[in-house]
N, C-alpha and C positions, 0 to 999 in steps of 0.2 A: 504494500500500500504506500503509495505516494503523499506524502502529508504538505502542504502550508502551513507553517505558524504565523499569524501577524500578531505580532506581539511587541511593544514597545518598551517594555521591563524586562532590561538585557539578560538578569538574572532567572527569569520566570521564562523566555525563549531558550535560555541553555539550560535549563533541566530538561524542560518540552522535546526540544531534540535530542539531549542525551538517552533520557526517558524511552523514543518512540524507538530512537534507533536500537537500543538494549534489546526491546519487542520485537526488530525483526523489519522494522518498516523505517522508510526513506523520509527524513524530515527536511526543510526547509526554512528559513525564517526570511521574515521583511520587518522592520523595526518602524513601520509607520504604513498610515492606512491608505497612501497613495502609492508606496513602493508594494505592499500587497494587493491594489488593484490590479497595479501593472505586472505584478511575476502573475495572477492570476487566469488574468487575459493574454498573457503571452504563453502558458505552460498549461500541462494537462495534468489535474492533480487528483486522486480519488476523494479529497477530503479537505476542508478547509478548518484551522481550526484561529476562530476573528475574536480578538478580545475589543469589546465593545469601545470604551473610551481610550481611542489613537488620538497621535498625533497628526496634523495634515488632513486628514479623513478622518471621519466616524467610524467606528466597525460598521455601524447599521447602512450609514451611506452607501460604504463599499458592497456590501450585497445585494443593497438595491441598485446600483450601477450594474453588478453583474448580472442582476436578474435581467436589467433592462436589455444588456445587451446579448441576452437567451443565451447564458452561462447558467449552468443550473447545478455545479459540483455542490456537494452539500456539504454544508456547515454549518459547524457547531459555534454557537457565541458563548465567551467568558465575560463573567461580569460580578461584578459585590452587587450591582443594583438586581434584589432579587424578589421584588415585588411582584402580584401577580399581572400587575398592569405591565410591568419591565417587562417581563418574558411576552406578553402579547404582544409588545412592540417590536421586539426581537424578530418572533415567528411571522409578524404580520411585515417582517421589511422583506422577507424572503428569507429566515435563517428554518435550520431544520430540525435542531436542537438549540437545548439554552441549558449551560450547567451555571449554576451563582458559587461564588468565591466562599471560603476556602473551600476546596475540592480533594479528593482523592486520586491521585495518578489512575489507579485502579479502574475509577468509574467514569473518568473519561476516557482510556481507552478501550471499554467497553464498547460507550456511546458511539465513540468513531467508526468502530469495526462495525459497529449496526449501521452507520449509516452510511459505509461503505458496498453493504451487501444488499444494500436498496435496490431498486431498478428504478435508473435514473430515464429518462424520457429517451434518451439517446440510444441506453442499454435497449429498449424496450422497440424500439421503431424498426419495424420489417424492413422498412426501403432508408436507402443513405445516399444521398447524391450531394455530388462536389459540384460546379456545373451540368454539362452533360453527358458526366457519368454518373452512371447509377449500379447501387449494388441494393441486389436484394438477397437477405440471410435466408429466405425460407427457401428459395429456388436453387440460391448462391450460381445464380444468373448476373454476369455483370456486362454493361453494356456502355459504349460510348455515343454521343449523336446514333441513338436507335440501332448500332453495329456489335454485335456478339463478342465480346470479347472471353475468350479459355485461356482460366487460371487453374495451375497448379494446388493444390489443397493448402500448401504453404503462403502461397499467393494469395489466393482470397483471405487467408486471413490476415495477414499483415496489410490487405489494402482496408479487409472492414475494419479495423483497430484505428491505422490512419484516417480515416472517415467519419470516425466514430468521435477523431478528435480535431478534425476539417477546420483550418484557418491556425491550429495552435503545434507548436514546437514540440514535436515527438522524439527523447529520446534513446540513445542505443540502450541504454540498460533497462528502460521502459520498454521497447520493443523484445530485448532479450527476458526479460520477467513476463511477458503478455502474451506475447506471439507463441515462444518455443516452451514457456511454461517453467523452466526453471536458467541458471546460470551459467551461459557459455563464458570462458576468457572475453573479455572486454577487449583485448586484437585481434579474435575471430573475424573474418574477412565476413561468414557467414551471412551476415545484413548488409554487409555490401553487393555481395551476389546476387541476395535476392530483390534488391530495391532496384539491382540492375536491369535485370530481369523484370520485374513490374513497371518499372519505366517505357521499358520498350515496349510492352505491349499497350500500355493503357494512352500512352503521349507520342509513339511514332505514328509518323502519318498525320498528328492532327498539328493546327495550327499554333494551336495555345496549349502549352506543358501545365500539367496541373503539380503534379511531384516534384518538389522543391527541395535540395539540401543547403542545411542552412550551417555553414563552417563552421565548427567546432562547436556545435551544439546539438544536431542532429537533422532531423526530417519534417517537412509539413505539407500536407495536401492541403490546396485552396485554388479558387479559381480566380486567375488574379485581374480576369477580364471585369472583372465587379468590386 
């Protein structure tokens, strides 16, 4: 699991991380509510975990900014303010949980793993299109401008993965954790082969490449005609 921390109490973000990564899972941090908009919006994360009173941004704002812009990773807000009217404001800015201060390591990574294992809108959607391609999970029929395109079983799923995460920075250790399920060597050629290989079938021939690498960070499908 991919986690965000935005967390502006330097002290309370390095447990957070120490914490999750001890658990097994990948944390992240941004030290104010406009640098965790932007790692948000720029990166695919399973989890956001927003403590409500940032710097720069509100927690609340930033969520509803991501809602607005039909980002829907869910997250959890931290907060002392833990009245019953708080939490309504929280859940109603777009948050998905709300744990109030002092807290238990424990029961918030509980919380997170629940609302990691959700079916998020994107999990749940049969059809996935970038422009005009489209993949569909139930046929795993994928097509470009209305043209059949045959993928490899490996292939369709590292495109529905990238698809899944369409406009935001995919990357290798994310594809190595998602795609193949557990951990190749990190200079495994292996995602370069096959992103080779997916390129050429899905972007030769057409005018406009949708599969993008992005130098020293990884991969991103978007249609950059729009």
């Amino acid at each position: 699991m991919r986690v965000l921390v935005i967390e502006d109490d330097q002290e309370t973000a390095a447990f957070l991380k120490r914490a999750l990564k001890e658990s097994g899972h990948m944390a992240e941090h941004a030290a104010d509510g406009e640098a965790g908009l932007e790692f948000a919006k720029a990166n695919a994360y399973d989890v956001l975990i927003v403590d409500r009173m940032l710097p720069k941004l509100d927690g609340l704002d930033v969520i509803r900014a991501l809602r607005t812009d039909e980002i829907h990773t869910p997250a959890l807000i931290l907060s002392a303010l833990g009245e019953v009217d708080d939490r309504v404001k929280g859940l109603r800015a777009g948050g998905d949980d709300y744990l109030t201060k002092p807290y238990a390591f424990s029961e918030l990574l509980a919380r997170i793993e629940v609302l990691a294992r959700r079916t998020s809108p994107e999990e749940g959607a049969t059809r996935l299109s970038v422009g005009d391609l489209v993949l569909d999970r139930l046929s795993h029929k994928v097509t470009r401008a209305a043209r059949r395109i045959l993928l490899q079983p490996r292939e369709f799923r590292l495109l529905e993965y990238l698809m899944k995460h369409a406009g935001q920075v995919v990357t290798r250790t994310m594809l190595l954790e998602n795609v193949w399920d557990y951990h190749f060597d990190p200079q495994t050629n292996v995602i370069d082969v096959h992103i080779s290989r997916l390129r050429s079938k899905i972007d030769k021939n057409f005018e406009q490449p949708l599969l993008h690498t992005v130098r020293g960070a990884g991969y991103t499908i978007r249609d950059s005609a729009h």
